[in-house]
SERO-4910 file (N, C-alpha, C, O; in steps of 0.05 Angstrom, whole numbers):
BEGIN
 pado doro    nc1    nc2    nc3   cac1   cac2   cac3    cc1    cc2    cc3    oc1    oc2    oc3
  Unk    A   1705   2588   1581   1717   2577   1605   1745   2568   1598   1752   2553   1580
  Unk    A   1759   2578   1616   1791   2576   1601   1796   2546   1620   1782   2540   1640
  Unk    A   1822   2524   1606   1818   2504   1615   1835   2508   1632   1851   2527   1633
  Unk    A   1831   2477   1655   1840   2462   1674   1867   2457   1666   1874   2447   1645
  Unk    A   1887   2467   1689   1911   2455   1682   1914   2438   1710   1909   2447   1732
  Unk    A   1924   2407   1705   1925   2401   1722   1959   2381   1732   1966   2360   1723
  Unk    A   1974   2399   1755   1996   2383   1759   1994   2371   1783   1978   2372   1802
  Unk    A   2026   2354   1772   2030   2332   1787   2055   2331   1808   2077   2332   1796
  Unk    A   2057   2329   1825   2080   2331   1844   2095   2309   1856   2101   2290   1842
  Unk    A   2102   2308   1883   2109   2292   1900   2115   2304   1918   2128   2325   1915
  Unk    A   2108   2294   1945   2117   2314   1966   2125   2287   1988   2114   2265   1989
  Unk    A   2151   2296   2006   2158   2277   2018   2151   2293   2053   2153   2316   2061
  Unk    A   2144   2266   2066   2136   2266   2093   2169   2282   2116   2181   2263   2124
  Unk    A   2180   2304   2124   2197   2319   2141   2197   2308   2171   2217   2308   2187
  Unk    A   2168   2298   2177   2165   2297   2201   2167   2264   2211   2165   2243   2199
  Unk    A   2171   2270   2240   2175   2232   2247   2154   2220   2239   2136   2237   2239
  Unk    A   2144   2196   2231   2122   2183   2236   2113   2181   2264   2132   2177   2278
  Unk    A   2089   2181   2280   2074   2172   2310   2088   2144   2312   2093   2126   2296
  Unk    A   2092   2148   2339   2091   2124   2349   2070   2107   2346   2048   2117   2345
  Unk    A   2075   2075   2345   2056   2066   2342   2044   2058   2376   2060   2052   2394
  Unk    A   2016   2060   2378   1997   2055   2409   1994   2033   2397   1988   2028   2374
  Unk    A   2005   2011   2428   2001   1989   2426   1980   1981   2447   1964   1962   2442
  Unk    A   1979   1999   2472   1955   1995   2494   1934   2012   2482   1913   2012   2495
  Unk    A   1934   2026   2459   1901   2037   2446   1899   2060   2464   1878   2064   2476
  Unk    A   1917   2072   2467   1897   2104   2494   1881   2120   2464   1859   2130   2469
  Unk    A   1887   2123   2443   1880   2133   2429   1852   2125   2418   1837   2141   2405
  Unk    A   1846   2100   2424   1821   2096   2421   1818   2084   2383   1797   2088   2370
  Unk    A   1842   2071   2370   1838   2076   2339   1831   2050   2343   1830   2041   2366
  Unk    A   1821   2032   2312   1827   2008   2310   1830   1993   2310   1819   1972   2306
  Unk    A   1864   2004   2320   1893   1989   2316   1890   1951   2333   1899   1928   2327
  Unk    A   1871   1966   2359   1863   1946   2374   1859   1924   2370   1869   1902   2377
  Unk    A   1828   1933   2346   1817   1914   2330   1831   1891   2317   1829   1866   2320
  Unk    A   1840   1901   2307   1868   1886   2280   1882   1874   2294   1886   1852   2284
  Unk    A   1894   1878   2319   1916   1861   2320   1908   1850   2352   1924   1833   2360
  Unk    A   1888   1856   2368   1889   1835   2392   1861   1823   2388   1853   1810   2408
  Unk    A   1844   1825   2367   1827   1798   2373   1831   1776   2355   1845   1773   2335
  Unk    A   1813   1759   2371   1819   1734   2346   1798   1734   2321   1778   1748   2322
  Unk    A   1802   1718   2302   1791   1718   2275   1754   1718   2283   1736   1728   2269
  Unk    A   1754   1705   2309   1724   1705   2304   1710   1729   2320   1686   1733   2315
  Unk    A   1723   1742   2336   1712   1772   2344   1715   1781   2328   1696   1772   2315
  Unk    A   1732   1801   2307   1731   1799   2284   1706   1803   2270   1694   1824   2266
  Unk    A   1700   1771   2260   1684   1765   2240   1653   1763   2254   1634   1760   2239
  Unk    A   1648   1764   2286   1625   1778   2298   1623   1806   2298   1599   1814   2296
  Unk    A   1646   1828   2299   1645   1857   2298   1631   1859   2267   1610   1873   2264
  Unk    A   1644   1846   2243   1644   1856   2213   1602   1850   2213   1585   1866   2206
  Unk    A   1599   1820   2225   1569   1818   2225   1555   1840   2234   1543   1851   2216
  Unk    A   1553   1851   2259   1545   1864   2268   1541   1895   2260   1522   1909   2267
  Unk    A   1561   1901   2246   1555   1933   2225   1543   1926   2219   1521   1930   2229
  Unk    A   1547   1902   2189   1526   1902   2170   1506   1893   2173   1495   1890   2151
  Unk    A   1493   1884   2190   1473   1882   2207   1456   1912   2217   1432   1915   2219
  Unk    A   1476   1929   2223   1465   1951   2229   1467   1971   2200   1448   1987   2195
  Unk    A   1484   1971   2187   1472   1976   2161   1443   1968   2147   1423   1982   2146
  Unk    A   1445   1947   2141   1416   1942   2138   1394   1943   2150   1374   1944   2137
  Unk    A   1394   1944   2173   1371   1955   2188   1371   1986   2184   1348   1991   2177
  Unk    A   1385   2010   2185   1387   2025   2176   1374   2035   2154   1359   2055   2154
  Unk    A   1384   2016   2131   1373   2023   2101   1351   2019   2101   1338   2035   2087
  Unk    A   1333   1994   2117   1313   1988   2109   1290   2012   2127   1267   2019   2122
  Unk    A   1306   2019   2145   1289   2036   2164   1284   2065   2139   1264   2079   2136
  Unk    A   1309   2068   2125   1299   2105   2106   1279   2086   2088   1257   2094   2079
  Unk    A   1293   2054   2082   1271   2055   2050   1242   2051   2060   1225   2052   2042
  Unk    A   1230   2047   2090   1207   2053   2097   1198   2080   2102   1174   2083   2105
  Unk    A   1214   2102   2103   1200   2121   2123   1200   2132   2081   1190   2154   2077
  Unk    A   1209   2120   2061   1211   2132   2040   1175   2118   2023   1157   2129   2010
  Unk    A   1179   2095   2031   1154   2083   2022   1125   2097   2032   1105   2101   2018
  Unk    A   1128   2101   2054   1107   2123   2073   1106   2145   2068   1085   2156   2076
  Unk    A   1124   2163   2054   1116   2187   2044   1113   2185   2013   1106   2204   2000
  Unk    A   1118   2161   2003   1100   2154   1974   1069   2155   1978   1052   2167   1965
  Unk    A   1066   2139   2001   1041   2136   2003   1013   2159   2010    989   2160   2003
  Unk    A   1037   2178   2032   1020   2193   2044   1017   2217   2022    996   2230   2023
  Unk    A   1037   2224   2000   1033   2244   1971   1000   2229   1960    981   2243   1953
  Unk    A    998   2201   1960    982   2196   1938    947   2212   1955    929   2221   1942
  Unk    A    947   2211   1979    924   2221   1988    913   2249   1993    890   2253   2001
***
């Protein structure tokens, strides 16, 4: 196997940057970050990981259940 050559560049941006959406039609984010306050925020960040873990715990059961159902 003949080796990996690997280079290195730089490439510079030609085009304008986007405007930045300040009324959100785009639907990003951006919203997030800059028009709520610290504690919507820090209710949104709960609320993933909240739904993360319910999540996980939902595969590591349906994973425990097909441990179980192999052993019979």
């Amino acid at each position: 196997m003949p080796p990996v050559e690997l280079t290195i560049g730089v490439s510079f941006q030609t085009d304008p940057l986007p405007v930045l959406d300040f009324e959100n039609k785009e639907g990003t984010m951006f919203s997030l970050c800059s028009c709520m306050g610290e504690a919507d925020m820090l209710r949104t960040f709960v609320e993933e990981a909240a739904a993360l873990a319910s999540l996980t715990l939902f595969v590591g059961m349906i994973a425990v259940w097909a441990q179980l159902f192999c052993q019979f």
